[in-house]
Backbone as a ProteinNet text record, in pm:
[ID]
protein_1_A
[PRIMARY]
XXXXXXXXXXXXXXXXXXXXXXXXXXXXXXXXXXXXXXXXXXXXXXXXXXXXXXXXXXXXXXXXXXXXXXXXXXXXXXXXXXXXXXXXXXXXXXXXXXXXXXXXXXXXXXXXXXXXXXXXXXXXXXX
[TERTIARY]
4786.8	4642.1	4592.4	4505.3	4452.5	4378.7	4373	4235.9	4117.6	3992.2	3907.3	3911.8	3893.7	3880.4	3766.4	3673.6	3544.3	3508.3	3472.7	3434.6	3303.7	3250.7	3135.7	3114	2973.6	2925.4	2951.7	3033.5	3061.5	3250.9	3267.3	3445.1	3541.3	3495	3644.3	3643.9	3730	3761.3	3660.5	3581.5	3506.3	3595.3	3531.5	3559.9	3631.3	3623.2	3641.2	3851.8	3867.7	3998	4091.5	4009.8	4112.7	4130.2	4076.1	4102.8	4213.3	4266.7	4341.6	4479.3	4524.6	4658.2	4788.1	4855.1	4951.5	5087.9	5079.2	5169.2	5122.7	5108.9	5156.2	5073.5	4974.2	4818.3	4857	4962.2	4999.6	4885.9	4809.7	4742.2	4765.3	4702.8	4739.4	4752.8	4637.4	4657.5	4739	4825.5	4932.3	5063.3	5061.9	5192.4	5169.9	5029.5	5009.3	5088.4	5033.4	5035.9	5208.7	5258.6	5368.7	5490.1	5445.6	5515.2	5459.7	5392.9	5339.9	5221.6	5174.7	5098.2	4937.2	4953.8	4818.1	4689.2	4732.1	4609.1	4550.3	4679.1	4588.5	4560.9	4598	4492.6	4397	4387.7	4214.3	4155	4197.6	4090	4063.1	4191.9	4164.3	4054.5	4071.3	3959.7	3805.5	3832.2	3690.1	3648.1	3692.4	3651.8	3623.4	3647.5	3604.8	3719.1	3865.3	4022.8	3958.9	4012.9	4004.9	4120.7	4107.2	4196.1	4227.9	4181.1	4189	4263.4	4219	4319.5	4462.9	4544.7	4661.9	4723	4845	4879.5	4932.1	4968.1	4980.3	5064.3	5178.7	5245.1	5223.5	5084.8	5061.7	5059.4	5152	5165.2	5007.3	4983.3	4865.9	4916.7	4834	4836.9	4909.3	4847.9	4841.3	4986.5	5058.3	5220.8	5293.3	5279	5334.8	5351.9	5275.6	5276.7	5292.4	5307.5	5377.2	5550.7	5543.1	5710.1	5783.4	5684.6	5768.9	5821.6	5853.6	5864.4	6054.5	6118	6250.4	6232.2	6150.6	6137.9	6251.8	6323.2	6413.2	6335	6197.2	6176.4	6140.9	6136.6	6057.4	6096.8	6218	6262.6	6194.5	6110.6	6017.1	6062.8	6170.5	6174.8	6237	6137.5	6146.6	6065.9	6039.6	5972.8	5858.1	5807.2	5721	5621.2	5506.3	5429	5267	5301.3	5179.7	4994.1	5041.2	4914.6	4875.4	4973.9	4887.2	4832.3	4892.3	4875.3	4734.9	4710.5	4565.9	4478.1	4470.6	4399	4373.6	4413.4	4422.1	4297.2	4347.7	4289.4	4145.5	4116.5	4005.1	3877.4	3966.3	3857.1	3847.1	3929.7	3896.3	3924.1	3838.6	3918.6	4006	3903.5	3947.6	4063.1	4130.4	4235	4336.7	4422.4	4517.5	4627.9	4744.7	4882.5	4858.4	4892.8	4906.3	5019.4	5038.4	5137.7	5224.2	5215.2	5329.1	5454.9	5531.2	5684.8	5661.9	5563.9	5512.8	5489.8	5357.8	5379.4	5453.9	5538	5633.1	5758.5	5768.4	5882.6	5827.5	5684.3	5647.4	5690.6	5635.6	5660.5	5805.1	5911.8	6035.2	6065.6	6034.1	6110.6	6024.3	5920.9	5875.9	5936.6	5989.3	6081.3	6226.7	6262.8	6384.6	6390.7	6283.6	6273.4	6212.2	6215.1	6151.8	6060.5	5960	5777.3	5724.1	5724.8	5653.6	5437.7	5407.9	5310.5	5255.9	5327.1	5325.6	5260.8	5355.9	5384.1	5264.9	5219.6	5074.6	4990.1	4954.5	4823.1	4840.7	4925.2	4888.9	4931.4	5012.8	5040.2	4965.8	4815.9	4715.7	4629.7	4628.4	4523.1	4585.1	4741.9	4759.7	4841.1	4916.3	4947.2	4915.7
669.5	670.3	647.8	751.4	708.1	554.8	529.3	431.8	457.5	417.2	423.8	348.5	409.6	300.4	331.8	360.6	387.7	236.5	244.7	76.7	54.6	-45	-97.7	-81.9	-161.2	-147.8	-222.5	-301.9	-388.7	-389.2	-288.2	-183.5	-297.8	-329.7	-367.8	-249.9	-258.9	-182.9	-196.5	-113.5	-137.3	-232.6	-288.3	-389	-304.3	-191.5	-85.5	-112.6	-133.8	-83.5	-229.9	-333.3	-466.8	-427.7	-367.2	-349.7	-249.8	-169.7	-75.5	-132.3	-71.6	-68.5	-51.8	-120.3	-47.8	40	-61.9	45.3	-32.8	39.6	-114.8	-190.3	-157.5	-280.1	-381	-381.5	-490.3	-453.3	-561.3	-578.4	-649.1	-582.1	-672.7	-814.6	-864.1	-1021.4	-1043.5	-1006.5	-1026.8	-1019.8	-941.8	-916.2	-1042.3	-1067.3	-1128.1	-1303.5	-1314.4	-1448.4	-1487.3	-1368.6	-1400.6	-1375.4	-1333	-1395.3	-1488.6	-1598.3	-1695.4	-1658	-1584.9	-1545.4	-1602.8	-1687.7	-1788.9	-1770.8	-1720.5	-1663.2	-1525.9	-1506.7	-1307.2	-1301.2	-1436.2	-1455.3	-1518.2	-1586.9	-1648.7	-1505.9	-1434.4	-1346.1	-1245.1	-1180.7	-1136.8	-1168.7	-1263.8	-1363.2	-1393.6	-1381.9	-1397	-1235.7	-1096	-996.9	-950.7	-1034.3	-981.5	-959.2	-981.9	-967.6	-1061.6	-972.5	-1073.4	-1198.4	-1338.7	-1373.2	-1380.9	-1334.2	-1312.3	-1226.9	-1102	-978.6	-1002.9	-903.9	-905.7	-740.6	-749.4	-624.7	-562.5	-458.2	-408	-463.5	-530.6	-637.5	-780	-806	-937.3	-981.5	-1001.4	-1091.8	-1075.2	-1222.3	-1310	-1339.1	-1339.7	-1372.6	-1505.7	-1592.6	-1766.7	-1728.2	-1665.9	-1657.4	-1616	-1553	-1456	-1623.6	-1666.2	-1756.4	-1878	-1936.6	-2076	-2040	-1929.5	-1894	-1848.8	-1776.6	-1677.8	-1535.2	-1457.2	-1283.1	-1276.7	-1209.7	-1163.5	-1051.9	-1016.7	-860.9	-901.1	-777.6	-784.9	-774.2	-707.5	-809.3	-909	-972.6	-1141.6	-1226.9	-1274.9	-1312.2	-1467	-1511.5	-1611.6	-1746.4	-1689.4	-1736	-1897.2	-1962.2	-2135	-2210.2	-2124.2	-2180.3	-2255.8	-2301.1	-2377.3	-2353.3	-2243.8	-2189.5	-2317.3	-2392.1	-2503	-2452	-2419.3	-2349.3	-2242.4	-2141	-2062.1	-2093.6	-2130.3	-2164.5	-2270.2	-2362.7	-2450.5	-2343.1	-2223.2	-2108.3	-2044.8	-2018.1	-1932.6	-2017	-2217.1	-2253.5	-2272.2	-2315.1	-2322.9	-2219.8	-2081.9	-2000.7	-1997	-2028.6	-2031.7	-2148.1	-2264.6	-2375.4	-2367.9	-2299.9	-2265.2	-2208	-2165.3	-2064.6	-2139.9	-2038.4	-2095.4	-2007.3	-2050.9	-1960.9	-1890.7	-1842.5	-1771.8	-1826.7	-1865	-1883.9	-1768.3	-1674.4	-1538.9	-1599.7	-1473.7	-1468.2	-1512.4	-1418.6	-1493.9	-1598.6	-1687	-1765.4	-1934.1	-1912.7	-1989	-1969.7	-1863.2	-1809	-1854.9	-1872.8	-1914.2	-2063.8	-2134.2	-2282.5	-2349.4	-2232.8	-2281.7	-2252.5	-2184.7	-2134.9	-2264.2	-2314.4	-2355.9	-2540.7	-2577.7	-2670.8	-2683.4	-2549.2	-2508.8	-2549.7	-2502.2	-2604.6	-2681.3	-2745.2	-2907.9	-2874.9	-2803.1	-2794.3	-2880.5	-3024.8	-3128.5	-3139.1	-3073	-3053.5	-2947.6	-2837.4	-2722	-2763.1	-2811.2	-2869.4	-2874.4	-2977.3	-3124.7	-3041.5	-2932.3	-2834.5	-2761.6	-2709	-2591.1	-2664.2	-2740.2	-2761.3	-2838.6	-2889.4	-2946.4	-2866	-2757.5	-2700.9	-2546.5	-2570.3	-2442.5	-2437.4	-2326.1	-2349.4	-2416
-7521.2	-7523.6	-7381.5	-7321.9	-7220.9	-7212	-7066.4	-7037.3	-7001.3	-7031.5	-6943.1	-6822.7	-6656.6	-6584.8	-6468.5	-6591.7	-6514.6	-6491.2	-6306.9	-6237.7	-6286.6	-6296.7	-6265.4	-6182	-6139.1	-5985	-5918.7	-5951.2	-5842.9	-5801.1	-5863.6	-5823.7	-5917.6	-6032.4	-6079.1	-6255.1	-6307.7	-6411.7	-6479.3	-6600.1	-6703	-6790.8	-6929.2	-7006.6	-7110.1	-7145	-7205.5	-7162.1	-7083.6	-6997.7	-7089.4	-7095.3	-7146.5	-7270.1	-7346.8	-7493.1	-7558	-7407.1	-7452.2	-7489.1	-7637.1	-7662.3	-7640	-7572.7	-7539.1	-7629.2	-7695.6	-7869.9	-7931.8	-8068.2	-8215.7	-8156.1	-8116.6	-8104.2	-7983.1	-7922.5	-7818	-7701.9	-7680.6	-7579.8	-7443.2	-7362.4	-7176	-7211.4	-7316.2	-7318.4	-7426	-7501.8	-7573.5	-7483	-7436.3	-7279.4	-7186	-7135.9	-7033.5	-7062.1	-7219.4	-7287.9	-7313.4	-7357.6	-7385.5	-7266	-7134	-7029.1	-6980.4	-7006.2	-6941.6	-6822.1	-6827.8	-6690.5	-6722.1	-6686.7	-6754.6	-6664.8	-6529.2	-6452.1	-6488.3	-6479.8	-6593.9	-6736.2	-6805.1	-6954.8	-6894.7	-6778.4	-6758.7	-6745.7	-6677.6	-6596.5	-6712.9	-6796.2	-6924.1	-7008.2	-7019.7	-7122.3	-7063.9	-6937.7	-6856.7	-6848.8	-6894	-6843.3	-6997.9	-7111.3	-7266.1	-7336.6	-7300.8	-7396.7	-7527.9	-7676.4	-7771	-7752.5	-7791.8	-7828.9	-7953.9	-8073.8	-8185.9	-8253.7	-8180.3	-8193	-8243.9	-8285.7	-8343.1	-8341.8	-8312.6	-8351.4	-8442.1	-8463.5	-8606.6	-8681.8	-8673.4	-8746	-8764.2	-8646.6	-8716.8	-8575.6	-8468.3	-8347.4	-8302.3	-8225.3	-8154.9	-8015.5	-7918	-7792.6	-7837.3	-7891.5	-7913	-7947.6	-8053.7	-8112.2	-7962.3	-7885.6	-7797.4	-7668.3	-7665.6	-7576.3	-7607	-7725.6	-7820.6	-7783.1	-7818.8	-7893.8	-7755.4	-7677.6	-7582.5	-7643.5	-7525.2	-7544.3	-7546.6	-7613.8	-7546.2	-7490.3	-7393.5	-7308.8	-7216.1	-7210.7	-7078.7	-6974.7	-6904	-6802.6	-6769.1	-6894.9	-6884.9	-7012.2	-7000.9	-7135.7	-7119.4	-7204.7	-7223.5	-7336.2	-7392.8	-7566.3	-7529.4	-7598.1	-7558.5	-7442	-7339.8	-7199.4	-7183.1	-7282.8	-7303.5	-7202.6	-7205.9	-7144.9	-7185	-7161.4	-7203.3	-7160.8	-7010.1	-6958.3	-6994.6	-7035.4	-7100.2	-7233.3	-7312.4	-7474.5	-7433.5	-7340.5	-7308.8	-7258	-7152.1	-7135.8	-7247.5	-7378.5	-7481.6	-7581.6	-7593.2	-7673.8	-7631.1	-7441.4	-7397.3	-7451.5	-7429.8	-7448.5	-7641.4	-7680.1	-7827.4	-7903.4	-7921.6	-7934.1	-8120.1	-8192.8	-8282	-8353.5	-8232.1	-8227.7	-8333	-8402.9	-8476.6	-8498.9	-8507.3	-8546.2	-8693.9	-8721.3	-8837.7	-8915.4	-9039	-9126.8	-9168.7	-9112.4	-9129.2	-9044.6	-9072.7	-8943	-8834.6	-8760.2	-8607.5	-8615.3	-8631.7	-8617.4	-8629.7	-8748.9	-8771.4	-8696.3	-8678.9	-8546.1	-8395.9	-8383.3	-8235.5	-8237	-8348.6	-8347.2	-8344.3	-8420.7	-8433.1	-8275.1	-8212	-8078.6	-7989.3	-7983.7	-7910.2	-7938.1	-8086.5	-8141.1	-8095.1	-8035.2	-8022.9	-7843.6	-7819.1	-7641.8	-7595.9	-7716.6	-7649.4	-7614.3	-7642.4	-7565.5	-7674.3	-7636.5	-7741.6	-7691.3	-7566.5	-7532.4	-7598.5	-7597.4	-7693.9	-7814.4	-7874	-7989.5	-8039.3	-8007.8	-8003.7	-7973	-7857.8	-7908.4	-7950.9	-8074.5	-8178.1	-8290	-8348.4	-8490	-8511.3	-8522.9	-8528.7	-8603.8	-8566.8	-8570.2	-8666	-8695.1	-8747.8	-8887.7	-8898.8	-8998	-9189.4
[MASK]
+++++++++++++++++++++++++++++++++++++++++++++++++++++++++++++++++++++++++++++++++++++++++++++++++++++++++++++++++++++++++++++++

């Protein structure tokens, strides 16, 4: 699927451009979240990225970045990405894991490496 990347006027991408899919509904801030890149979910999230969103099987930015990614270029799984998962909840305090695969798979992985900070801001509020 193409992008739009018609600029604004002031030369950065339209808002139109964060929403694009990359497959199976995976979004920049689903990628961004689940390698830990907690400055490009701020800026994501500051330019209009849902954090709500989900992709077609269900995964959440919030799952992608509790649990971690096994991408071979960024294998994430356990790393206890704390800052991003606090960037994710800031902008949504509401935010919550999902009781599916994902997110019981984010929490076991994030159990599985000792992210007890992790931990303490999402199983509060989820499940």
């Amino acid at each position: 699927m193409p992008c739009s990347r018609d600029p604004d006027p002031r030369g950065a991408p339209s808002k139109s451009h964060y929403y694009v899919p990359v497959g199976q509904g995976v979004t920049a801030l689903v990628m961004a979240a689940g390698y830990g890149y907690t400055d490009m979910v701020r800026e994501l999230l500051a330019r209009g990225a849902d954090p709500y969103a989900q992709t077609t099987d269900g995964t959440t930015a919030l799952a992608a970045a509790v649990g971690g990614v096994p991408d071979i270029d960024r294998f994430t799984i356990c790393s206890c990405q704390t800052g991003t998962v606090k960037a994710l909840l800031e902008k949504a305090p509401d935010l919550k894991l999902n009781s599916d695969w994902w997110g019981r798979s984010a929490l076991w992985f994030a159990r599985l490496g000792n992210c007890g900070e992790v931990l303490d801001l999402v199983e509060k509020r989820s499940l």
